[in-house]
C-alpha positions in Angstrom: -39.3 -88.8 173.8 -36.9 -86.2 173.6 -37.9 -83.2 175.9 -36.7 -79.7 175.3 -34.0 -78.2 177.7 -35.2 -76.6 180.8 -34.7 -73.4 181.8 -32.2 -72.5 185.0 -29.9 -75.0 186.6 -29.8 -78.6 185.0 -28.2 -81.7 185.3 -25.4 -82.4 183.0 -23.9 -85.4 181.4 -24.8 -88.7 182.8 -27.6 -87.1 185.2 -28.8 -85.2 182.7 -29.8 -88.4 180.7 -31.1 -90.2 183.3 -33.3 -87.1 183.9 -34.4 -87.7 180.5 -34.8 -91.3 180.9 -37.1 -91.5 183.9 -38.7 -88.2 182.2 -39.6 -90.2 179.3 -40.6 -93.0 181.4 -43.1 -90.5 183.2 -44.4 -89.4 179.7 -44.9 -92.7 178.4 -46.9 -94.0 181.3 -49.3 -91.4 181.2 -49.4 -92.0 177.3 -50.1 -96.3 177.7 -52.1 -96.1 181.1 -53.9 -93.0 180.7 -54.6 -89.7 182.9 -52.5 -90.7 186.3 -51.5 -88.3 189.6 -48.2 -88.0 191.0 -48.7 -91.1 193.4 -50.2 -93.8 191.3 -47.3 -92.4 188.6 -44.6 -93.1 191.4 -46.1 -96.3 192.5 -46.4 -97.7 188.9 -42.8 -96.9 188.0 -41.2 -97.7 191.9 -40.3 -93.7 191.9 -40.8 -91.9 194.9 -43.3 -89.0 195.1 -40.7 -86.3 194.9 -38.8 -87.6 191.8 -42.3 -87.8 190.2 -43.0 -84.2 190.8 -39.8 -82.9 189.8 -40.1 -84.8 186.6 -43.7 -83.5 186.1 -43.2 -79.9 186.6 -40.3 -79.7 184.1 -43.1 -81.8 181.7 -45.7 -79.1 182.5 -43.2 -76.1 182.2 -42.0 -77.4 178.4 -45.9 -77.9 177.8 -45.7 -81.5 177.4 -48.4 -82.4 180.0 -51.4 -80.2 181.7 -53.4 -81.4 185.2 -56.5 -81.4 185.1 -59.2 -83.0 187.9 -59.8 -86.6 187.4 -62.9 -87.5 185.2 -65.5 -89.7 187.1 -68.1 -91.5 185.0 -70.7 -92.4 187.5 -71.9 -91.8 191.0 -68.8 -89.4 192.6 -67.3 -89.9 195.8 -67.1 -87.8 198.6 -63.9 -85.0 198.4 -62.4 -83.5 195.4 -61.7 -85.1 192.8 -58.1 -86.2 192.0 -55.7 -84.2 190.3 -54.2 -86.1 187.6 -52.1 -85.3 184.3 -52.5 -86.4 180.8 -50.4 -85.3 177.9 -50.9 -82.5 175.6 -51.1 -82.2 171.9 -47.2 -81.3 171.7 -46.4 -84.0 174.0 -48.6 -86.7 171.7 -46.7 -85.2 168.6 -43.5 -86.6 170.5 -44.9 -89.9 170.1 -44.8 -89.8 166.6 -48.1 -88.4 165.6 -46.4 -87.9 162.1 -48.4 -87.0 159.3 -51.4 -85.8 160.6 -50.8 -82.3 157.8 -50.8 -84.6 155.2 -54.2 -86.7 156.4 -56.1 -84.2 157.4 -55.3 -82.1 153.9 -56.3 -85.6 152.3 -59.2 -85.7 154.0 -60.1 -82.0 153.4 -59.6 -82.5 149.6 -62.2 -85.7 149.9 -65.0 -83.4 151.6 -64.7 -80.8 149.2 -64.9 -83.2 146.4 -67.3 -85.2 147.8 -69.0 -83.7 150.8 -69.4 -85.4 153.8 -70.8 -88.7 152.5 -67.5 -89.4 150.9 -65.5 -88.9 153.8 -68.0 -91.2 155.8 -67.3 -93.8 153.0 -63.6 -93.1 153.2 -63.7 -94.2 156.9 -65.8 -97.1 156.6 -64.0 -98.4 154.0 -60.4 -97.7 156.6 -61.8 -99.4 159.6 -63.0 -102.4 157.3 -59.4 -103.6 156.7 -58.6 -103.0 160.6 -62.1 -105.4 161.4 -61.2 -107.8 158.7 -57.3 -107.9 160.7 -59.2 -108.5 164.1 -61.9 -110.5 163.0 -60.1 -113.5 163.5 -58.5 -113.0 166.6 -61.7 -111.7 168.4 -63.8 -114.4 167.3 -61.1 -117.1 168.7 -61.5 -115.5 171.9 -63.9 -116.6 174.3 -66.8 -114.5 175.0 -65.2 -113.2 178.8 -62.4 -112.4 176.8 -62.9 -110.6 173.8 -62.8 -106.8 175.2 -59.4 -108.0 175.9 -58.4 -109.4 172.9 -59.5 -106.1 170.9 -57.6 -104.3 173.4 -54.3 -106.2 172.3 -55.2 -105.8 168.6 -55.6 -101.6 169.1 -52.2 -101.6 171.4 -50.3 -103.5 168.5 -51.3 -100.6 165.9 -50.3 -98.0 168.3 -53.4 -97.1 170.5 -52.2 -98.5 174.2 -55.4 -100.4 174.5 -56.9 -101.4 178.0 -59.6 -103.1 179.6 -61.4 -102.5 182.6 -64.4 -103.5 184.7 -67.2 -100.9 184.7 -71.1 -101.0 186.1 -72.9 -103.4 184.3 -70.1 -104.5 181.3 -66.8 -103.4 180.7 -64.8 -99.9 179.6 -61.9 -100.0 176.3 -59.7 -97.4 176.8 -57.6 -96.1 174.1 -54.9 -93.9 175.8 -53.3 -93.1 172.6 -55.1 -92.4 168.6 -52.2 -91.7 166.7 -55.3 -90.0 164.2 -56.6 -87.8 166.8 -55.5 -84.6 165.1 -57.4 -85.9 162.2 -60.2 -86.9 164.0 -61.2 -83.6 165.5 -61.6 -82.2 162.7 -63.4 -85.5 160.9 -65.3 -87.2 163.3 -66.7 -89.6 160.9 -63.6 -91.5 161.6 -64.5 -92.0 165.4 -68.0 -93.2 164.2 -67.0 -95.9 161.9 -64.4 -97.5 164.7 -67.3 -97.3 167.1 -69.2 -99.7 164.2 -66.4 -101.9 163.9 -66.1 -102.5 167.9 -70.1 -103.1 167.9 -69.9 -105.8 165.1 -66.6 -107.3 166.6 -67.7 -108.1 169.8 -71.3 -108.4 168.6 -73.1 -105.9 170.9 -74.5 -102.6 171.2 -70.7 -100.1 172.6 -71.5 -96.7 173.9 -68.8 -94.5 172.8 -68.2 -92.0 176.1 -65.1 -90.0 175.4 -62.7 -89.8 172.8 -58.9 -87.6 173.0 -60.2 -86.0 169.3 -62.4 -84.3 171.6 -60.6 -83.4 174.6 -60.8 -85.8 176.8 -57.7 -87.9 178.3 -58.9 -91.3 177.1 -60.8 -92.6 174.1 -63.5 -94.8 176.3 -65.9 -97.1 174.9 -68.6 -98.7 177.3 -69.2 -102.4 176.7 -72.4 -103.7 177.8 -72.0 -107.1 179.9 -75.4 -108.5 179.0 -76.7 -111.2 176.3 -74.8 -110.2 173.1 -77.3 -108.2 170.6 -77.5 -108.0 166.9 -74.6 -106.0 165.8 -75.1 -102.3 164.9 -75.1 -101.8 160.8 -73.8 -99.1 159.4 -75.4 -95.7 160.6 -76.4 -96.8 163.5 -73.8 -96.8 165.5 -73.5 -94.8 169.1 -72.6 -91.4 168.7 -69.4 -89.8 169.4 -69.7 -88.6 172.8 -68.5 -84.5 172.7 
């Protein structure tokens, strides 16, 4: 990721790119693993604490990344929460979020025409050639392990998939949507992935935050009971927003 210059005194030559190589390393962590603070950022990437703020306040000063207080889902803690940093919509665009004009004036042009039925269809019939892609790695996988192997499938189209255990199931975390711009605007798209993920892994996901709308992560509760009948389409769980 190519960061604009800084203002005031900066490295030149050599130290100047490996400024921009550990900031890039910075950016792209938070990108893959999600809102982080300064000390899980320096642990991850074997910085120390000092390098890591530097690097972050030249991120937040070219608006590439904003801190915010750490989201808890469930019971909180004791003490304020953490302080960490996630990436803004200029840094995402440095990551490639290319086209998003052209898609959301496509997608614009397909409600007008057809109102908001036809976009619905329009994303149902998209996700159906990402579940018929995954269909047949999920269904190899075995049933402690299928989270996981969606989480691999989203990472190799671009969305840094992860896993990780939550109260009573599991949590997908999608730290990047390289439609999010789109999304915001359409959430219809959101809603139909949320259908796929229900009949891939054969239960009843609870979408609880998505980047479209704000939040850091795109987070999708899986519960850890008896597998249920698969949601049809329309009734999926909501966007959270």
């Amino acid at each position: 990721m190519k960061t604009p210059a800084s203002h005031g005194t900066t490295p030149t030559g050599a130290g100047a790119a490996r400024d921009e190589s550990t900031r890039d390393r910075v950016a792209r962590s938070i990108l893959t693993n999600g809102p982080s603070s300064a000390a899980v950022l320096a642990e991850r990437l074997e910085l120390t604490p000092a390098a890591v703020r530097r690097h972050l306040d030249h991120l937040l000063d070219e608006g590439l990344v904003e801190s915010r207080e750490e989201r808890v889902y469930g019971p909180r803690g004791r003490g304020r929460p953490a302080k960490v940093f996630v990436l803004t919509d200029t840094g995402r665009h440095a990551f490639h979020t290319a086209y998003d004009d052209l898609a959301a004036t496509a997608m614009r042009f397909i409600a007008e025409a057809g109102g908001d039925d036809a976009v619905t269809d329009f994303a149902r019939r998209r996700v159906a050639e990402v579940e018929q892609r995954y269909r047949e790695l999920v269904d190899a996988a075995p049933e402690s392990t299928k989270a996981e192997a969606l989480a691999q499938a989203l990472t190799g189209d671009g969305y840094a998939a992860s896993t990780a255990k939550a109260a009573h199931g599991e949590q997908l975390c999608q730290h990047h949507c390289p439609v999010a711009h789109v999304a915001e605007q359409f959430p219809q798209l959101c809603e139909a992935e949320t259908e796929v993920f229900s009949r891939l892994l054969g239960k009843h996901v609870q979408r609880l935050a998505t980047i479209a709308h704000g939040d850091g992560v795109c987070t999708t509760h899986i519960p850890g009971a008896t597998p249920v009948t698969p949601v049809t389409d329309g009734e999926s769980a909501r966007t959270a927003r």
